[in-house]
N, C-alpha and C positions, 0 to 999 in steps of 0.2 A: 733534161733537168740538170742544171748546173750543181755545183758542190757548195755554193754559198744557201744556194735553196735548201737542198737536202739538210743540210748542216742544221737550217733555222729548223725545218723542220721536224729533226733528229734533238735536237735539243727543246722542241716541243713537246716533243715525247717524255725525253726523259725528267721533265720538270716536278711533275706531279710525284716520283719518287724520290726528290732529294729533301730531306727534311731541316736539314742545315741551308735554308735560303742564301744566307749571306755567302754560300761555296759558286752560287750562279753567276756570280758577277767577275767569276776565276775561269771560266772556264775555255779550255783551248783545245788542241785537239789531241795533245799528249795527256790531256787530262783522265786519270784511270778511274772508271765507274764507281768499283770497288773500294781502293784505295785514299781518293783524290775527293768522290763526289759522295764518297758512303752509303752507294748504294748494294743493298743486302743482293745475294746473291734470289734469293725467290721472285725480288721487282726483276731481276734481271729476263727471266723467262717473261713476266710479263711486257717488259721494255720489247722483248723479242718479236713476241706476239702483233702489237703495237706497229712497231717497222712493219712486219710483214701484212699489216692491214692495212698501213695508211700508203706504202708503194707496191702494195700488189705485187708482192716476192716472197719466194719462200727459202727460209734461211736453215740449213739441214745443221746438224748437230755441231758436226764437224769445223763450223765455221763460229758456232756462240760462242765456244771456248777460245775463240780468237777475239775477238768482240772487247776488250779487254779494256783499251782505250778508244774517246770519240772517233781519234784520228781511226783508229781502226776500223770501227764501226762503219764511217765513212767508205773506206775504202771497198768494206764489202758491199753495203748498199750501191754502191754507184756498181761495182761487178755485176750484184744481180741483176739490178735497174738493165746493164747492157745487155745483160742475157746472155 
């Protein structure tokens, strides 16, 4: 799975918790969940959950707190994706 897929897919995810629509149309991979997309930290766990159901991976603690920005997110999804 390539990184332009993930991405779409990753950003399929996190849609349903951005409540500011008009932020969607902004978004890159330096873009911060938190900060950028206003997303509360509680969707965050759900966002988590999400990832790890739709690529069948499992993201351990240590790594959400990374998760911070897309670009990041990316990064570790395609990690676990490798295995």
């Amino acid at each position: 799975m390539n990184r332009e897929k993930i991405k779409k897919d990753l950003l399929a995810i996190i849609d349903p918790y951005i409540d500011e629509k008009e932020l969607t149309t902004e978004i890159s991979e330096s873009s911060d969940l938190i900060n950028d997309l206003m997303i509360n930290s509680a969707h965050l766990v759900d966002i988590v959950l999400d990832i790890e159901e739709k690529f069948d991976i499992m993201i351990e603690d240590d790594f959400i707190g990374k998760m911070d920005t897309v670009g990041n997110a990316l990064d570790i999804i395609e990690e676990k994706i490798a295995g």
